[in-house]
N, C-alpha and C positions, 0 to 999 in steps of 0.2 A: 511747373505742373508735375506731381508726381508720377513715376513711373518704377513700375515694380515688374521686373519677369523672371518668366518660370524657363528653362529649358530641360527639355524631356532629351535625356544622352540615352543611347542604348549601347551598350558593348558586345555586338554580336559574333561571340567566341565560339558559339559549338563545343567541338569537342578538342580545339585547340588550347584549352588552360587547362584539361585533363592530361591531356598527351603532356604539355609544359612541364606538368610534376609527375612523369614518369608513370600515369596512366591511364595506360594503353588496351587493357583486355575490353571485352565486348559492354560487360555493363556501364563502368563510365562514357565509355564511347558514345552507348545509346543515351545516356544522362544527358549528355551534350546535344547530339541530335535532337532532341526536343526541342530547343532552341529554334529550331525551324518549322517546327508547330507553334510555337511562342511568337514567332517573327511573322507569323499571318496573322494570329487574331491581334497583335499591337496593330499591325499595318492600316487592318480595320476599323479597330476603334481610334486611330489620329485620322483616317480619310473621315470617318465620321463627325467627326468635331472640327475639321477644316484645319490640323494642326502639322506645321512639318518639324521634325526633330531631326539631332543630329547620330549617324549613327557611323560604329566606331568599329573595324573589322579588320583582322588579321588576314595576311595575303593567303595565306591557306584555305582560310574560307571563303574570302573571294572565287578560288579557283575548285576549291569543292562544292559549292552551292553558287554555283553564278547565276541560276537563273530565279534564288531569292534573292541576290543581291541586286539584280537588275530590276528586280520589281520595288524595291525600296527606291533606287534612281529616281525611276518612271514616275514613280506620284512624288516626286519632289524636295527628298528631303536630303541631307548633305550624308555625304561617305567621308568619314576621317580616317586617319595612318593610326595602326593599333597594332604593327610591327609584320611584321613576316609572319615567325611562328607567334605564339604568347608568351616565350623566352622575356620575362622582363631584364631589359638592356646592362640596369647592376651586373646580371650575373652571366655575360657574354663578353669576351674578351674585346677589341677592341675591332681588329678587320674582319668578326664573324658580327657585331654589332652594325659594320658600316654596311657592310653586304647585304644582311636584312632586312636595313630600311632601305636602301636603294630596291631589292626586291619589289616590296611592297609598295612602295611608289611605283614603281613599273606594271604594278596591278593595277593598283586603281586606275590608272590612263589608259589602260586598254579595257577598262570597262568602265571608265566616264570620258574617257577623252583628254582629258586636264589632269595635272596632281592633285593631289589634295590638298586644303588649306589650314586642313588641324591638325594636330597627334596629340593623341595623346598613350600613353604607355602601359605596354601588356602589367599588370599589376600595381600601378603607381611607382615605379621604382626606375627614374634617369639613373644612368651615368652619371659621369663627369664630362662627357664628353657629347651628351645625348641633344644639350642647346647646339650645341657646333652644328651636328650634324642635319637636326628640324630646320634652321638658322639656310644652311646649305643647300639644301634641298625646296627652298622656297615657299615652306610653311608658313603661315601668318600668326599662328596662335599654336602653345600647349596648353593641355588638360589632363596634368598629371599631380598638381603640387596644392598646397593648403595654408597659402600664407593669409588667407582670409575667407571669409566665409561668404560675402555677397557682392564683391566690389573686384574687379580686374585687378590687374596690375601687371607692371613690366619685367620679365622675369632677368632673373642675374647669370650671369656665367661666371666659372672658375674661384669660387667661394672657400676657401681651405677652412675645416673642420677638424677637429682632432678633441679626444675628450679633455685633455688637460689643457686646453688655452682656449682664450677667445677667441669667437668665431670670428673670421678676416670677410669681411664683403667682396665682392667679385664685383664685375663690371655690370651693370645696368644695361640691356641690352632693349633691341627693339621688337623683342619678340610680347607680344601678349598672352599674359598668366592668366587664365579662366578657373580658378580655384575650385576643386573638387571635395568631398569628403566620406570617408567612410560612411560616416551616421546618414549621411545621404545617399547609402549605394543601397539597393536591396539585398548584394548577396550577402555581407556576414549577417544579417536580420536572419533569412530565410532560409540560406542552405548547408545544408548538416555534408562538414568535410572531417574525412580524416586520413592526416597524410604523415606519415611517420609514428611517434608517437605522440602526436600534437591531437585534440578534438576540437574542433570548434561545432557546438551543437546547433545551431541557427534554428531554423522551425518556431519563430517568433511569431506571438498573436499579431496577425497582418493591423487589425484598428488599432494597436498601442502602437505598432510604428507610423503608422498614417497619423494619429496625432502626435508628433513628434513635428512629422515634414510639414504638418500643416502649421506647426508651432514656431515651426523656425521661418517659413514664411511672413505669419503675422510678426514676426518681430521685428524681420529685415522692413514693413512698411512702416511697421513703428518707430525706425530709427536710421532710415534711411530716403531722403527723398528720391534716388535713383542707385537702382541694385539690383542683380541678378543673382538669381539660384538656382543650379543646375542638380541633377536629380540625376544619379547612376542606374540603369537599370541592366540587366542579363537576362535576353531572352528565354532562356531554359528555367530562371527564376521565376521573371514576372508574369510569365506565359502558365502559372496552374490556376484552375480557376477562380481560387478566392484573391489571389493577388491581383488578379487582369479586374474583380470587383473591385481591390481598394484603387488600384491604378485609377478606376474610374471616379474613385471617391476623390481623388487627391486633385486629376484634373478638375473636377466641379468647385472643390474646395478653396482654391487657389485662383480661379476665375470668379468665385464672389466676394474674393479678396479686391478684385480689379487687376489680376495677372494678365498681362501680354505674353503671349507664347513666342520666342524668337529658339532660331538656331544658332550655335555655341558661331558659328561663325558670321552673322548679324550682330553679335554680342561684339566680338573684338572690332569691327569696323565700326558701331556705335560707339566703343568704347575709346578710339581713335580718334572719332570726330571729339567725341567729348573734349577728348584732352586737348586736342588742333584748336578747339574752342574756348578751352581756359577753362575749362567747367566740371573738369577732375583731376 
């Protein structure tokens, strides 16, 4: 029988990926802070639709906004490992890397009790060493990498790369890959950065990207009897009001597709049994 799901991620950063590139003054700061106006009316509209998502939060903000983070908890939905600061792990040496996600682990158990059972990574951007570490720490799944668009897989460690030679495979590990993508995240769509001399102008007409997600949905049922597609979202993003409108287009959209709503961490334990099962 087919089965097709949607999972709604949120990356609840604040004002911790402003600070990450260096800014720190009052207006990015409050850019961020929005984010926790964004993080109430999502809250509401998933309790509304009976929906729980997963969501993804640096330890900073855990310990700056705890008493948003505890209401995300409370109505049910999963807290993953999103690092310490939003320093993505690339560009952290090696015992300022390991320190930060032990941190951040040590947050989330004092405000759920347990670790966590996901990470995924301030920016999209492992290490070399960042499986070790998730692996170590008793995470069951990442949600950083893009080797596919709707279908799990097992991710590898110690891969050597170099531009002049083929790439060498690493070892196949037991970690479960829940593949993300940009074209699925709302922030390069919607938010206007400029950091150095780079622009990225974002402020995308919200329905040209809702049909896109809606587009890459119908494909994955068209050509796939069992698949997941996970949807990046940024509170400070999705939180202005014509986006929390398409947000609401996209869940309707996606539900008369025949979408099941699960959490990225339902996902890799389904995707477990599949495999224990012979059936992926």
């Amino acid at each position: 029988m087919p089965r097709h799901i949607a999972c709604l991620s949120f990356d609840f950063d604040t004002w911790s990926g402003f600070a990450s590139r260096g800014m720190t003054t009052p207006t990015p700061v409050s850019r961020g802070e929005f984010g926790v106006v964004g993080a109430g009316r999502i809250l509401d509209l998933l309790g509304s639709r009976g929906i729980k998502a997963s969501w993804y939060v640096p330890g900073v903000v855990i310990k700056t906004y705890p008493q948003a983070c505890e209401r995300i908890l409370r109505e049910g939905h999963e807290i993953g490992h999103h690092g310490w600061s939003h320093v993505p792990p690339a560009a952290l040496e090696a015992t300022k890397e390991a320190d930060e996600f032990a941190l951040a682990v040590e947050a989330i158990k004092q405000l759920q009790g347990k670790g966590p059972v996901g990470y995924r990574s301030p920016s999209w951007d492992l290490s070399d060493r960042t499986i070790d570490l998730i692996r170590e720490h008793g995470c069951q799944y990442d949600s950083s990498m893009m080797g596919h668009d709707c279908q799990p897989y097992f991710a590898r460690r110690g891969d050597v790369c170099v531009a002049d030679a083929p790439l060498q495979f690493g070892e196949v590990t037991d970690l479960v890959e829940i593949p993300i993508s940009w074209s699925l995240d709302d922030h390069p769509h919607f938010e206007f950065f400029r950091v150095g001399g780079a622009v990225m102008p974002g402020l995308a007409n919200a329905n040209a990207v809702l049909e896109n997600w809606l587009a890459d949905f119908e494909y994955m049922t068209r050509t796939n009897e069992w698949g997941m597609l996970v949807f990046t979202f940024h509170p400070y993003v999705i939180g202005r009001g014509h986006r929390m409108m398409m947000l609401e287009k996209l869940i309707d959209g996606v539900t008369k597709m025949g979408a099941e709503f699960r959490t990225l961490e339902q996902v890799q334990q389904e995707y477990r049994d599949r495999v224990k099962a012979g059936i992926a």
